[in-house]
KEKE-781716 format. One record per residue (C-alpha): x, y, z. Coordinates in steps of 0.05 Angstrom, whole numbers, padded with zeros to 5 digits, always signed. Layout:
N
XYZ
...
! end
This chain:
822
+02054+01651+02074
+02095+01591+02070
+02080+01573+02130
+02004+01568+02117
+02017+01532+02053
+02041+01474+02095
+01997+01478+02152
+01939+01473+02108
+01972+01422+02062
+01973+01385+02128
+01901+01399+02152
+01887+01360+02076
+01926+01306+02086
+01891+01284+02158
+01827+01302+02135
+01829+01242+02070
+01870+01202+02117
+01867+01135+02082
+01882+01169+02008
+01944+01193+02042
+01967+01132+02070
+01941+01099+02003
+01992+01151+01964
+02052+01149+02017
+02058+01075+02015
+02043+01062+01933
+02096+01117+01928
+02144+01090+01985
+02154+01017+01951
+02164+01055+01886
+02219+01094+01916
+02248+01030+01953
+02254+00995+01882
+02283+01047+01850
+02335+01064+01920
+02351+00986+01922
+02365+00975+01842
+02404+01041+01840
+02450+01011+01908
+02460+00951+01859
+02471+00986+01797
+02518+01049+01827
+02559+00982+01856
+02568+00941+01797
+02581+01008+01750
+02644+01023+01804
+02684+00958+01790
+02754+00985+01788
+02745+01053+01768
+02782+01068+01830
+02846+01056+01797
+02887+01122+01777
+02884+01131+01698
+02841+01076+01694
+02823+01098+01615
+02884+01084+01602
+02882+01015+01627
+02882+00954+01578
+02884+00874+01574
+02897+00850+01514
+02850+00794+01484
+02851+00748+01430
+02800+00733+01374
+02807+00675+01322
+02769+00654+01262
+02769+00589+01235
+02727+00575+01168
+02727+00490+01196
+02730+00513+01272
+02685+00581+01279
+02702+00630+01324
+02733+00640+01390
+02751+00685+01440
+02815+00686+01494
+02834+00729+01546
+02902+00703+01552
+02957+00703+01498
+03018+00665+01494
+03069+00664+01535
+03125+00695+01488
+03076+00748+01472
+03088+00796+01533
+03166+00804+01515
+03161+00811+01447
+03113+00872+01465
+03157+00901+01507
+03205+00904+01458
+03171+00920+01391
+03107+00964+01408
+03116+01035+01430
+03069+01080+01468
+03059+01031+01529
+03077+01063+01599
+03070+00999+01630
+03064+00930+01622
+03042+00880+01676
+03042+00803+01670
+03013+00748+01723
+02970+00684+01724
+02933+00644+01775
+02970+00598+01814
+02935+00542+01858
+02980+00510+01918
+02975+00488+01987
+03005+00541+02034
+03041+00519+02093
+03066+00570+02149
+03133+00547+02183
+03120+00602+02244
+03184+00586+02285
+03166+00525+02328
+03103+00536+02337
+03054+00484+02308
+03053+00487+02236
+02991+00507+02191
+02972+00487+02128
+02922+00507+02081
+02895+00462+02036
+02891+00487+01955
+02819+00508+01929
+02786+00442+01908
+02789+00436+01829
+02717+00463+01803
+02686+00520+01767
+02656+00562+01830
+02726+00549+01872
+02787+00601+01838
+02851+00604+01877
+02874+00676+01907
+02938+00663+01887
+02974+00696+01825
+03039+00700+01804
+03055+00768+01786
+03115+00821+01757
+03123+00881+01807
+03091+00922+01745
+03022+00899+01769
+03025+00951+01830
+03048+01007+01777
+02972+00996+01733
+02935+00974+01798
+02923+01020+01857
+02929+00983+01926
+02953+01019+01989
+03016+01000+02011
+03024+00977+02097
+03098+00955+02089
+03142+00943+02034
+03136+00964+01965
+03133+00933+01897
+03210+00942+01879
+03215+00875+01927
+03175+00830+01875
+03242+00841+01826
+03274+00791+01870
+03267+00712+01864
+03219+00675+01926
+03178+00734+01954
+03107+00748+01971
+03064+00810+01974
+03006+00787+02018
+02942+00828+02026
+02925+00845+02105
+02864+00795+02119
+02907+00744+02081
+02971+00762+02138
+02925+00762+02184
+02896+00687+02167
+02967+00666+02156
+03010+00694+02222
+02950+00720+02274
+02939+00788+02298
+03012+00816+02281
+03016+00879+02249
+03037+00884+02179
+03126+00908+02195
+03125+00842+02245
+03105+00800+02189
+03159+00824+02143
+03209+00776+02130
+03168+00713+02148
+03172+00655+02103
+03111+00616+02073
+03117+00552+02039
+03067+00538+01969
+03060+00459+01951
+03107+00440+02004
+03181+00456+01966
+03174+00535+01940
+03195+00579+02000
+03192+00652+02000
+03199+00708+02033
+03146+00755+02053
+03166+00829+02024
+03099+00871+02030
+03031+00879+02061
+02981+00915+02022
+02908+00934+02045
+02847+00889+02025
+02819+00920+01953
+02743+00935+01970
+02690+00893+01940
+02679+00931+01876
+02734+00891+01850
+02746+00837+01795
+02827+00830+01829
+02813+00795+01892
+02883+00765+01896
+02909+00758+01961
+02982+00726+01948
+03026+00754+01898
+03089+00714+01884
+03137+00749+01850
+03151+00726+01773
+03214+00704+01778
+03204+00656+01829
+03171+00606+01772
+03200+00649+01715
+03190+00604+01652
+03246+00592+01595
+03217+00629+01545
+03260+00597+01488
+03219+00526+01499
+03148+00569+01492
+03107+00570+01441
+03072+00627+01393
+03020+00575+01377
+02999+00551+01459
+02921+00560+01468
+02924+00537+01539
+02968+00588+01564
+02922+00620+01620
+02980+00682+01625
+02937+00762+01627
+02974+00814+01599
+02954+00891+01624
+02978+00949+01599
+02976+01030+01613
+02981+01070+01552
+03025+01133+01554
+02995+01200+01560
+02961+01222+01498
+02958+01152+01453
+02899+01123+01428
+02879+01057+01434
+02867+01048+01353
+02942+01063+01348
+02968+01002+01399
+02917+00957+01364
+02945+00976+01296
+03018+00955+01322
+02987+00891+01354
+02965+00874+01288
+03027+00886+01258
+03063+00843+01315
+03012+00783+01299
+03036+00792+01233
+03103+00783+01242
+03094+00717+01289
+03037+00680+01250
+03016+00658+01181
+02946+00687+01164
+02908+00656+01118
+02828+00673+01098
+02805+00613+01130
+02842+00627+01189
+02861+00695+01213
+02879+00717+01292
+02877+00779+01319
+02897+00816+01388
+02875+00877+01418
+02860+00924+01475
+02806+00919+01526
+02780+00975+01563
+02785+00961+01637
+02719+00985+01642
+02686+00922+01603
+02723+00861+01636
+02665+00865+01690
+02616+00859+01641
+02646+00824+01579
+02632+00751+01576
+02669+00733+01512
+02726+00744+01547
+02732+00689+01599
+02780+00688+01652
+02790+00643+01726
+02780+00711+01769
+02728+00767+01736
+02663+00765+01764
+02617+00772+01698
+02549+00820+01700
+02504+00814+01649
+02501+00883+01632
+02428+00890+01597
+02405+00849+01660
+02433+00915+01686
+02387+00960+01653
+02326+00914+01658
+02335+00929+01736
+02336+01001+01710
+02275+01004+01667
+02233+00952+01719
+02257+01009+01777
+02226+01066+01734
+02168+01026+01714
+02141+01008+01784
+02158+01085+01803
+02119+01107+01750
+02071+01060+01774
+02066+01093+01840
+02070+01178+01811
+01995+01148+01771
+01965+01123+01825
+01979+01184+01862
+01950+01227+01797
+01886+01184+01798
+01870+01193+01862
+01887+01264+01861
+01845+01275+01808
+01790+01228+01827
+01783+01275+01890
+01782+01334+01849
+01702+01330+01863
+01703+01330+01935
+01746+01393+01933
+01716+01427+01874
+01682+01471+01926
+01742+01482+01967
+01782+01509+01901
+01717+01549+01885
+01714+01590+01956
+01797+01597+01952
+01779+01624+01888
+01730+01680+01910
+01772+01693+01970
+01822+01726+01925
+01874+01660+01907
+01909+01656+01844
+01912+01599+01794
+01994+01594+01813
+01980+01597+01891
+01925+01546+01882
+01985+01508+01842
+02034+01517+01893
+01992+01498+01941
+01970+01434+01925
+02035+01416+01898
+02053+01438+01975
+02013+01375+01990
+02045+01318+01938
+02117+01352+01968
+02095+01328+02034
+02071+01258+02017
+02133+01247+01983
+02175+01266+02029
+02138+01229+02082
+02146+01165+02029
+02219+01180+02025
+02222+01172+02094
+02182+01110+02094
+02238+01076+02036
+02294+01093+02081
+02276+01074+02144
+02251+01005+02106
+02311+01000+02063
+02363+00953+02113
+02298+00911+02124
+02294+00899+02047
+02372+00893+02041
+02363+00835+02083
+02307+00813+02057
+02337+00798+01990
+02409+00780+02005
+02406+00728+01962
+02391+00766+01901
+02429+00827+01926
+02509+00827+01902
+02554+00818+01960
+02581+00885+01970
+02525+00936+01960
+02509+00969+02021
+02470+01032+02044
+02492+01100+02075
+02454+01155+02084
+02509+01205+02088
+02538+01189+02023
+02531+01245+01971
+02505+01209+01916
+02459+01175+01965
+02422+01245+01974
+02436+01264+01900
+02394+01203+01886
+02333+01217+01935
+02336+01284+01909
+02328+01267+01844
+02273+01221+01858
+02241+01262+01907
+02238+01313+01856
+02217+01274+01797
+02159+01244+01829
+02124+01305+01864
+02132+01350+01800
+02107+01290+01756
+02047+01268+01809
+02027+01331+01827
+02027+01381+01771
+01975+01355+01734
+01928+01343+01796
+01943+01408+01814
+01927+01440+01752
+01860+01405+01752
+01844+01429+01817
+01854+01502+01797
+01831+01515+01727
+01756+01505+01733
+01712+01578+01744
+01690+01584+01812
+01619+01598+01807
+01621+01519+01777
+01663+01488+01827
+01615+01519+01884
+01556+01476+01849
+01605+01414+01834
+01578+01402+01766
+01639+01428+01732
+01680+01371+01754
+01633+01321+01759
+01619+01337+01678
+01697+01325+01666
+01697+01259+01718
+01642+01229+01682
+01683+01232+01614
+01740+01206+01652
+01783+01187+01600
+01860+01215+01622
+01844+01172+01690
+01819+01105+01647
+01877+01117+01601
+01928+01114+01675
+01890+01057+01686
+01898+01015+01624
+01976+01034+01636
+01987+01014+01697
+01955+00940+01689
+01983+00934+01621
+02058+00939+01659
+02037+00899+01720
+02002+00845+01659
+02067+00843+01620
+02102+00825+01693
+02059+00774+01704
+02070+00744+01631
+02141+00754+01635
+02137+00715+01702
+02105+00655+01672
+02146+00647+01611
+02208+00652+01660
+02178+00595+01710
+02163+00555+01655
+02231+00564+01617
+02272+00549+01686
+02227+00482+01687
+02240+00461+01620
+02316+00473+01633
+02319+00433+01694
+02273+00378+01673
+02300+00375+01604
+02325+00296+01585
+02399+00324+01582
+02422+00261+01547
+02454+00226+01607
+02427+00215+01681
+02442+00259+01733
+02409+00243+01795
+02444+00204+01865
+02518+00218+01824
+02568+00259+01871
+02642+00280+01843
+02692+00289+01880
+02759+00324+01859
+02826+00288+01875
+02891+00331+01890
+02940+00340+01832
+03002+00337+01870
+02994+00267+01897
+03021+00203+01851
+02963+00178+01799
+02961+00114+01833
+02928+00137+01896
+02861+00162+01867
+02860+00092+01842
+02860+00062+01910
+02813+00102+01932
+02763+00091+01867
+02771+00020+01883
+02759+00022+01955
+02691+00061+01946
+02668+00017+01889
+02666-00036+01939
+02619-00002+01980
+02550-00034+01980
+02515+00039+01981
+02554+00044+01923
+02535+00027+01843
+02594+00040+01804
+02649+00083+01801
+02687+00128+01749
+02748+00170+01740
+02743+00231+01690
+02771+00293+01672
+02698+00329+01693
+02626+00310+01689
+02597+00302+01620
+02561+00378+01631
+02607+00436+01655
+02627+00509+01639
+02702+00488+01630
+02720+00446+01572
+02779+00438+01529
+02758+00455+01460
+02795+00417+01415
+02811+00411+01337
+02782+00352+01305
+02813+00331+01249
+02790+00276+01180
+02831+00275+01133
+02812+00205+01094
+02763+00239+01046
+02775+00278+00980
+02771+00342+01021
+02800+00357+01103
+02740+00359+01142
+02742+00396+01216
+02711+00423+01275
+02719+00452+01351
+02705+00398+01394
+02704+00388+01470
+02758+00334+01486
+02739+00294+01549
+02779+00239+01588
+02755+00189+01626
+02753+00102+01626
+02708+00049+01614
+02662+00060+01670
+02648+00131+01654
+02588+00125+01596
+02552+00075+01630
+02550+00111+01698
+02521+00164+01667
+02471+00122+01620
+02508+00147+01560
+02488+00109+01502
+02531+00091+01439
+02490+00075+01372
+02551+00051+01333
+02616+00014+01357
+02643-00005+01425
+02657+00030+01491
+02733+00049+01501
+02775+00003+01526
+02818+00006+01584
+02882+00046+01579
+02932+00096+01609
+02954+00141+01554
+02910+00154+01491
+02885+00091+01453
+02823+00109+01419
+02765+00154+01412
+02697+00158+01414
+02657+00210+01381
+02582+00231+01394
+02538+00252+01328
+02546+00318+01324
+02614+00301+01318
+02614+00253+01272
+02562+00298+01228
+02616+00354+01227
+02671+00304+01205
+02634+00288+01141
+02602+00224+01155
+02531+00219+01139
+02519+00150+01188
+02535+00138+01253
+02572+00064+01226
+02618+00102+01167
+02664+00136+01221
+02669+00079+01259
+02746+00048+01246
+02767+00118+01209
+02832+00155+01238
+02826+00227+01263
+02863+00271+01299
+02870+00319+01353
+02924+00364+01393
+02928+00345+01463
+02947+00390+01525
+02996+00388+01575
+02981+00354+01641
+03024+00398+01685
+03040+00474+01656
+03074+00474+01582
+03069+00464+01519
+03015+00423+01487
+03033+00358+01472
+03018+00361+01401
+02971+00326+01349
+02953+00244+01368
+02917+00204+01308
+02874+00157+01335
+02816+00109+01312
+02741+00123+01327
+02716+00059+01353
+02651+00079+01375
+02590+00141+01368
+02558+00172+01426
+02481+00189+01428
+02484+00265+01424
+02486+00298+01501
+02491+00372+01534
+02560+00383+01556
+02538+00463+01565
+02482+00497+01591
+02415+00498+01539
+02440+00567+01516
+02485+00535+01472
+02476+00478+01419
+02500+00405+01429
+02577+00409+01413
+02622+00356+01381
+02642+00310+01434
+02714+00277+01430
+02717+00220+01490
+02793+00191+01505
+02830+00156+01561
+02887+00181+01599
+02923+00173+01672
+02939+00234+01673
+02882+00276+01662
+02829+00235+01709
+02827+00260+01770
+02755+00269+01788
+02721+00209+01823
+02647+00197+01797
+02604+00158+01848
+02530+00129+01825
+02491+00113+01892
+02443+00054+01898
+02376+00086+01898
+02323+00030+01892
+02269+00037+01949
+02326+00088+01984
+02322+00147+02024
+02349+00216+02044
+02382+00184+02109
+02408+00127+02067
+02448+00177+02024
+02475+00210+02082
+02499+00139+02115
+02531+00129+02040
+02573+00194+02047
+02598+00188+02118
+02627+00116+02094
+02658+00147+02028
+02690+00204+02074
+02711+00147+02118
+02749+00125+02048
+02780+00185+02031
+02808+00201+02108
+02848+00130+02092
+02878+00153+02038
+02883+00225+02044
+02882+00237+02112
+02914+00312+02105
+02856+00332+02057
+02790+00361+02067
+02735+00317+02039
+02687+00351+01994
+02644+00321+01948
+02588+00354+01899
+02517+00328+01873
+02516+00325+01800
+02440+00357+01791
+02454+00414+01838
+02514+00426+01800
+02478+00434+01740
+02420+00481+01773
+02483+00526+01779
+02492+00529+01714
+02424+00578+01708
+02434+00623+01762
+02429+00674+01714
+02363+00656+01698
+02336+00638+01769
+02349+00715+01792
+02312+00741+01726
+02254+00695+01748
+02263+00721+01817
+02271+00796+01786
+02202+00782+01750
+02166+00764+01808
+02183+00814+01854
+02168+00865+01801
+02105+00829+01783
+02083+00830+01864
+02104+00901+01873
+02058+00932+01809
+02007+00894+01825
+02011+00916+01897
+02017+00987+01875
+01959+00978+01822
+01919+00945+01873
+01927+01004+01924
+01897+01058+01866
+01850+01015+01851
+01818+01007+01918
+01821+01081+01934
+01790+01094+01869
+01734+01041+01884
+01726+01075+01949
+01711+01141+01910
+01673+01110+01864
+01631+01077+01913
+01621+01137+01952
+01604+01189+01892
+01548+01140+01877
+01514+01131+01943
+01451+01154+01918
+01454+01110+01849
+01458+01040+01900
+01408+01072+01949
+01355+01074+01889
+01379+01010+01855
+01367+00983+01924
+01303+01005+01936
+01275+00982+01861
+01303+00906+01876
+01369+00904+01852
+01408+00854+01882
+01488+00853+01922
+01511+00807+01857
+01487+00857+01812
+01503+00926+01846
+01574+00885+01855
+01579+00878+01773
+01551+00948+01761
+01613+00978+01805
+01661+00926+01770
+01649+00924+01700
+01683+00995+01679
+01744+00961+01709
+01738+00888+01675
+01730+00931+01613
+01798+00970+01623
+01834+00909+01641
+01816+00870+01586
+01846+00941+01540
+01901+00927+01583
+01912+00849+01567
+01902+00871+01493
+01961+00916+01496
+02008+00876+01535
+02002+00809+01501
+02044+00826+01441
+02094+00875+01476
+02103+00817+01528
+02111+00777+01471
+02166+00801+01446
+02201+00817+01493
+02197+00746+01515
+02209+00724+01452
+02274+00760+01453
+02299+00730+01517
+02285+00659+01499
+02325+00676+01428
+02386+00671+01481
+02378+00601+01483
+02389+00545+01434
+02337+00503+01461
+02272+00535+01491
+02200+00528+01508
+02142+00564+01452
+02099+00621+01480
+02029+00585+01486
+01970+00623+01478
+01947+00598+01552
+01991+00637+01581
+01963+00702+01563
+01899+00682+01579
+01925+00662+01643
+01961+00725+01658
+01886+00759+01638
+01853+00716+01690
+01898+00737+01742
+01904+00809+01737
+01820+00812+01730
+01816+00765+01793
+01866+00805+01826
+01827+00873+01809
+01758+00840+01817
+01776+00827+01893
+01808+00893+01904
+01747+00924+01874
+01696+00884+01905
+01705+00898+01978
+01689+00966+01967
+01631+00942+01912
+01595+00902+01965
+01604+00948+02024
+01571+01005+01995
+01518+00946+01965
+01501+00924+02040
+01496+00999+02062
+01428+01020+02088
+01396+01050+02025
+01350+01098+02077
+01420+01133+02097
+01437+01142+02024
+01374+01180+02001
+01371+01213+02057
+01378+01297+02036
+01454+01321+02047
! end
């Protein structure tokens, strides 16, 4: 019996060949959204769950409160902090220190010619691999172990290397031949190499690949202070068996306690996070997680069920739409002695087989569209077939969408009496009311019209962003990042030697470019009125050249001055505004103060009181998410090491900017021949900045194409039906005078009618949600009513010329064939 099920399932399928191939492919890129988002989403959900008791494992973060400096948010803690943990908090099983370390690495291999690699280039997208780590970070991270062992990091000058990193150091050695070489970090630390480990996969935030040991740059803890912000130290723990978290936080608390005044205006706190959120935290920042914006995360969830759900109702329309032409079929089963629940089982026979077929169809399509989208795609997430949850997951969908497309067509096929489905009435009757397949209808292009709104607002939100008068210039500036470990006066030489260039407008050193994710945030202190004044403010260095390279203007005062240490300060308005001072003229001449950081690792300086001699125009020194920050703008020798070079563009081209280059590389090779010369444009540097927001836009038109597509497909094979069901109807309308344009409209208008139900219904849930997502920036476009009636346009075009081809073919069919008797 089963057997007949299926061959007859299959004798349907060929004989309404193009309403199967309709259904198998609507289905397939349904299934192929839904198999590509859950690749991405089972990969970023797996970040370090690998490790063994990983709910036990911890970092622990700082939050402060300020009532004059707001909040913020640290993943590090100072650098006493780890010892005095160890020594007054119980219920920890282990406690790991390490921070990043950033060196040149040079490899003494006995004789041979010697290699050096050169340190990561200073910048926010370039983090060393480097850390410098206690052995207790291999006792709360898993890696597997190819020689050595984590005792060895106890000892002073020794290395745990992971195997592609050996392997880029020495060659094709194997791990025990490697033992006991020496490496060499910024040409005067030499250690010994003590373990191998294996290469963490990519579902990692750790991907260290050196590990000195502690106590190779072991600090004096005595000289440390409980009050350093700029410590950039992670502390991990692993709680004991059997103790909550709410207990360690409690004795955190208590610890903070001990160690710092509170007051209301100012109160700190540390505590525990959960492994499990680093990946996706972002208040939390740190030089080596890679951040996911989790509800990002389940957007890709919801859009993948959305365009599958898409697919099941275009499968249930067409289903049902056919219900006519096999009205008499279901009758004769009927009188031949089938039951209601064989009918059932045998049409749902049928939607089994499409959907298996369109399973097939995702799969065999599914490296094609990894490919495809690589650059939306994580780096990592890969396909295989013979991985369990790989066929739980095409179960599960397999499942879901036969049961939901078919059950109701099925049930529809097999309920009507047989006596009216041998004289087709029955089902023509319901068909004519047709109000369960309008209502699919109005669904489907009120998802695929909120796709297409979402799509515009997202284009035009990414144009405003990067067209946006950012309060400096931006365009023909390239940085370039000078090495730390060479003397001060040799980025000088080379500053000078470019600003002779002829290609060449000016020239300035700086601390970074006026916009960039990193910033020092820095008190800012008045205290010459009746009450102190403050606020967090981003403390820039740079000299004299700096504001006008980048067109920055000043409304009150002077430009700074020439100097090597810290002289004076200029402030921009927002500043200036959060100081007190209602004009831009009253702060200029007023003291205020600031604490500055160390240069070189330790403790801060300490608090400098300086005069403002000039105000800044206000300008974006972060992305548009956030709102235009106090701007503190110093010199200092020390802290300027990034070279900022404005080309001549007047009547230039592309060619002429490359010529420029080559003769500043020329520049740098004099100077520092052993380096590698990189260099980065200021404007693409600050398109990175909305990455973020380029792959939503990208999300929203792929989702927008594929409902459409899907929409499109029902549509057509529901035209088709239509068109052929009312063969006689155009044959007469025909024959009495009626025109193409007007058969055309006749065939249309039922669909212009649901689509404009549709645009009524998305419009305000686009809206919002819309809405919502521009709330996540400080400055943003408005929702114009145009571009609803825009998104309306499209989606009726779109359906108008989906409909239409069938419309006019059956409106140029001979109207003699369609009178003629059956």
């Amino acid at each position: 019996m089963f057997k007949n099920y299926i061959t007859t399932a299959w004798r349907n399928i060929t004989r309404y060949k193009m309403f199967a191939a309709i259904n198998v492919f609507g289905l397939s890129l349904g299934i192929s959204a839904c198999l590509v988002i859950f690749l991405i989403t089972r990969f970023e959900l797996s970040f370090d769950n690998y490790h063994p008791g990983k709910e036990r494992i911890f970092r622990i973060v700082s939050d402060m409160y300020s009532s004059k400096f707001g909040e913020d948010h640290g993943s590090s803690i100072p650098t006493p902090a780890p010892f005095a943990i160890r020594s007054e908090i119980a219920g920890l099983e282990t406690v790991a220190v390490f921070h990043d370390y950033v060196a040149t690495v040079t490899i003494p291999d006995n004789g041979l010619p010697v290699k050096k690699f050169a340190k990561p280039q200073h910048g926010e997208e370039q983090n060393s691999d480097i850390v410098v780590t206690e052995p207790q970070y291999f006792d709360i991270f898993h890696y597997d172990w190819l020689a050595g062992n984590p005792a060895a990091l106890k000892e002073p000058y020794t290395v745990v290397l992971t195997e592609s990193k050996a392997r880029q150091y020495f060659g094709e050695h194997t791990p025990g031949e490697i033992l006991n070489k020496t490496i060499i970090y910024n040409d005067s630390i030499n250690v010994r190499i003590a373990g191998i480990v294996k290469d963490p996969g990519k579902n990692t935030d750790f991907f260290f690949r050196d590990f000195i040991s502690f106590t190779t740059l072991k600090k004096d803890v005595a000289f440390e202070s409980w009050n350093d912000v700029h410590t950039n130290e992670q502390v991990f723990v692993k709680l004991a068996n059997n103790v909550p978290p709410a207990q360690i936080n409690a004795k955190l608390a208590n610890l903070v306690n001990r160690h710092y005044k509170e007051t209301k205006d100012n109160k700190r706190t540390w505590l525990l996070q959960p492994l499990s959120t680093i990946h996706f935290d972002a208040r939390y920042s740190d030089a080596y997680s890679k951040k996911v914006h989790l509800p990002t995360l389940y957007g890709l969830m919801a859009i993948a069920l959305f365009i599958l759900v898409l697919a099941v109702i275009n499968f249930i329309t067409l289903s049902t739409a056919q219900s006519i032409d096999r009205a008499k079929e279901t009758g004769i089963r009927k009188i031949c002695g089938s039951t209601v629940t064989g009918l059932v089982v045998r049409f749902l026979g049928e939607t089994f087989i499409l959907t298996g077929l369109a399973i097939a169809l995702a799969v065999a399509g599914i490296y094609p569209l990894l490919a495809a989208f690589k650059s939306f795609i994580p780096e990592g997430v890969t396909f295989s077939f013979f991985r369990l949850s790989t066929w739980l997951f095409l179960l599960a969908v397999g499942l879901f969408t036969a049961l939901l497309a078919g059950i109701y067509p099925a049930k529809v096929l097999s309920s009507s009496k047989p006596a009216i489905n041998l004289k087709g009435s029955g089902m023509q009757q319901w068909n004519r009311r047709g109000y369960f397949i309008k209502g699919l209808i109005v669904f489907q292009f009120t998802i695929s019209m909120v796709f297409i709104i979402g799509t515009l607002v997202t284009g035009n939100q990414m144009k405003y962003m990067l067209n946006k008068d950012l309060g400096f210039t931006k365009d023909a500036i390239i940085s370039i990042q000078t090495n730390l470990d060479y003397a001060a006066d040799k980025k000088e030489v080379l500053a000078e030697k470019i600003r002779q260039l002829p290609a060449v407008e000016s020239v300035s050193l700086s601390e970074g470019t006026p916009l960039a994710k990193l910033h020092f945030f820095n008190p800012l202190i008045y205290k010459g009125g009746k009450e102190e004044k403050g606020a967090a403010g981003i403390l820039e260095w740079g000299d004299e050249h700096f504001l006008p390279l980048y067109d920055i203007k000043i409304i009150a005062g002077r430009n700074i001055q020439p100097c090597d240490s810290i002289k004076e300060f200029l402030v921009n308005e927002s500043g200036i505004k959060a100081l007190g001072f209602t004009k831009p003229e009253d702060a200029v001449g007023k003291m205020v103060e600031t604490i500055v950081p160390p240069s070189t690792p330790g403790p801060p300086v300490g608090f400098v009181k300086r005069p403002i001699v000039g105000v800044m125009a206000d300008f974006h020194s972060q992305s548009l998410h956030e709102s235009v920050k106090p701007v503190i703008f110093t010199t200092s020798r020390e802290f300027t090491r990034l070279i900022n070079i404005k080309l001549q563009t007047s009547g230039k081209q592309l060619s002429h900017f490359k010529a420029a280059i080559s003769t500043i590389e020329k520049c740098w090779k004099e100077v520092y021949p052993d380096d590698p010369f990189n260099y980065t444009f200021f404007d693409e540097t600050i398109a990175k900045f909305y990455e973020k927001e380029k792959q939503t836009a990208r999300l929203m038109n792929i989702a927008m194409v594929v409902s459409i597509c899907i929409s499109c497909l029902g549509l057509f094979g529901l035209a088709a039906l239509t068109a052929r069901r009312r063969t006689k109807e155009i044959g007469i309308r025909k024959v009495l005078g009626a025109g193409i344009g007007q058969i055309v409209f006749i065939l249309s208008k039922d669909t212009i009618k649901l689509l404009l139900i549709a645009m009524v219904i998305a419009s305000p849930i686009a809206w919002y949600g819309m809405n919502q997502w521009l709330n996540g920036f400080a400055f943003r476009i408005t929702i114009n009513w145009w571009i609803f009636v825009l998104a309306g346009a499209i989606a009726i075009f779109i359906a108008f010329s989906t409909v239409s081809y069938q419309s006019i073919k059956a409106a140029l069919a001979n109207p003699v064939a369609a009178l003629r008797s059956e």
